[in-house]
N, C-alpha and C positions, 0 to 999 in steps of 0.2 A: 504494500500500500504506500502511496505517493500523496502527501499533505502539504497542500501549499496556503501557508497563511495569507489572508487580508479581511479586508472590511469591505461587505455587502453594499449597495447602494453607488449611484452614479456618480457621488459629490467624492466618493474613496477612489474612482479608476484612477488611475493611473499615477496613483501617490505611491511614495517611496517605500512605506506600508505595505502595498498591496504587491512588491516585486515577487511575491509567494505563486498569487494568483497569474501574473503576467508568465512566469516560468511553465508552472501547468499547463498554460494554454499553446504554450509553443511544443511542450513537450507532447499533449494531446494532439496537434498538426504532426508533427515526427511520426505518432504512431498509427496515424487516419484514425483518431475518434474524434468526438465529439461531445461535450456536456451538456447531455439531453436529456439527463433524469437529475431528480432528486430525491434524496434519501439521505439517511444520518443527518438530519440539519445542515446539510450542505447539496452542492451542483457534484456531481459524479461523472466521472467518464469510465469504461472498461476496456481494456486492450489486453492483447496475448504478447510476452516479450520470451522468448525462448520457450513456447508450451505452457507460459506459467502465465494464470490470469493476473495481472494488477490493475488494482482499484488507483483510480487518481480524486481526490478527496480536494475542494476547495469549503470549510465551514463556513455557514453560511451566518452564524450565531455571532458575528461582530470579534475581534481580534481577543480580548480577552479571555475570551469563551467557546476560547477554539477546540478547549480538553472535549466538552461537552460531545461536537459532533465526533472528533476522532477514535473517545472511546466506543461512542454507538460501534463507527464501524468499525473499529480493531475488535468490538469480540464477538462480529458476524464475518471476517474476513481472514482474518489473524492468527497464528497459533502462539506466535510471543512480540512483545514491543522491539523485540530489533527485526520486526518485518516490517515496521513502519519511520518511511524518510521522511520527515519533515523538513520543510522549504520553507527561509522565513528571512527579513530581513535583518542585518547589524551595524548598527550606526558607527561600532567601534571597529567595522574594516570600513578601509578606505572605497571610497568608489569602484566598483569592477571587480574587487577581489571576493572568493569564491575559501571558504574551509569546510571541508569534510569532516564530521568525527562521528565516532560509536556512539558517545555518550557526554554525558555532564551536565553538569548546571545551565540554568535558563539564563543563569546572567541578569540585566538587567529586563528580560524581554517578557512580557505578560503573558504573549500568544504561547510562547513555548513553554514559563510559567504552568498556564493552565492545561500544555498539553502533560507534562510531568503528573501534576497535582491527579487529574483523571486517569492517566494511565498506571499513576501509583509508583513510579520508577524514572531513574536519570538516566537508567538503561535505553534511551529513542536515539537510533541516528538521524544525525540533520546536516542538510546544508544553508549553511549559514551565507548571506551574499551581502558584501557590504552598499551601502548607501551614502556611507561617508558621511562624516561627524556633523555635528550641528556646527554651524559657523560662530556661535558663542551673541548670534541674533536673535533673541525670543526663546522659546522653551522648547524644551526635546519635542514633545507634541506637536509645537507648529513644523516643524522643523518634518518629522516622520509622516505628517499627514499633508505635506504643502506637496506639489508638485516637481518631478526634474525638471531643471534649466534648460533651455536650448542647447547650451553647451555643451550638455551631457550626454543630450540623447547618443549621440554614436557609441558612447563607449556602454550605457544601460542595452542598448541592441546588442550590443558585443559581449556583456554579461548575460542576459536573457541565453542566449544561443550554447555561451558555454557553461552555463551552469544546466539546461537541457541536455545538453549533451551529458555533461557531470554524472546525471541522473541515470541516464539510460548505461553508462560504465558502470554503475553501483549496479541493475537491474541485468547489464550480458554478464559481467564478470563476479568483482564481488566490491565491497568498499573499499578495503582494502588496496587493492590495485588501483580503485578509482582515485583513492586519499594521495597514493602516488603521484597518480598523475595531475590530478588537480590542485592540491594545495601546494604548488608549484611558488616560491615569492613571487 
């Protein structure tokens, strides 16, 4: 299972927030699906990646409250939380950059937060994708819910693509190999 965080609603597209959801949606192109159901409080897609079914999960329950929909589906889909990648943004990497890991703390971040708190365990791999710091202009909030710059869009397209990609290395191989390859400096 593939969990890309963001916030519901048109006023959250395409905030720095939502780069969970933007990732999903390219990776869902990658696989020919489509997010044309809902279930577990969130938009779902289904695809086959080597024989194996994966669920691609966008919550639909607003960022905090992201545990809510993913444990629905982790214990109709799931046999343990390290079947579930979670996609989500971090203000503490810089723009573009992309970390793999097995496990740990949520850090500052709610969405991932409440995915621990419901799944009971630090044990969730994630791909973490930075959004780059707050410019020390207004509050983390406006900052993670405000929009990319024109300036960025190339390198956010350039993230989007490689962190799908990231995704689908965790799904042929294993994370491991993927953490190689991606958490590259």
């Amino acid at each position: 299972m593939v969990i890309g965080l963001g916030n519901p609603g048109s006023q959250y597209k395409n905030t720095r927030h939502n780069i969970g959801f933007l990732i999903l949606d390219r990776l869902a192109e990658l696989l020919g699906v489509a997010f044309t159901k809902e279930k577990f409080k969130g938009h779902i897609a289904e695809a086959q990646v080597n024989r194996q079914k994966v669920l691609l999960l966008k919550p639909m329950t607003f960022m905090n409250k992201s545990g809510e929909s993913a444990a629905q589906a982790a214990r109709n889909r799931v046999n343990d939380s390290s079947e579930v990648l979670t996609v989500y943004d971090d203000v503490d990497l810089p723009l573009g950059k992309l970390r793999i890991r097995k496990n740990g703390s949520a850090g500052t971040h709610n969405g991932m937060k409440s995915i621990i708190e419901y799944l009971g365990t630090k044990d969730v791999p994630r791909l973490r994708v930075g959004i780059g710091a707050n410019s020390g202009k207004g509050d983390l909030s406006a900052h993670v819910l405000g929009k990319f710059h024109p300036d960025e869009f190339k390198t956010v397209d350039e993230v989007i693509e490689q962190a799908a990609q990231a995704i689908l290395a965790v799904l042929n191989t294993d994370i491991d190999s993927a953490m190689n390859e991606f958490n590259k400096n």
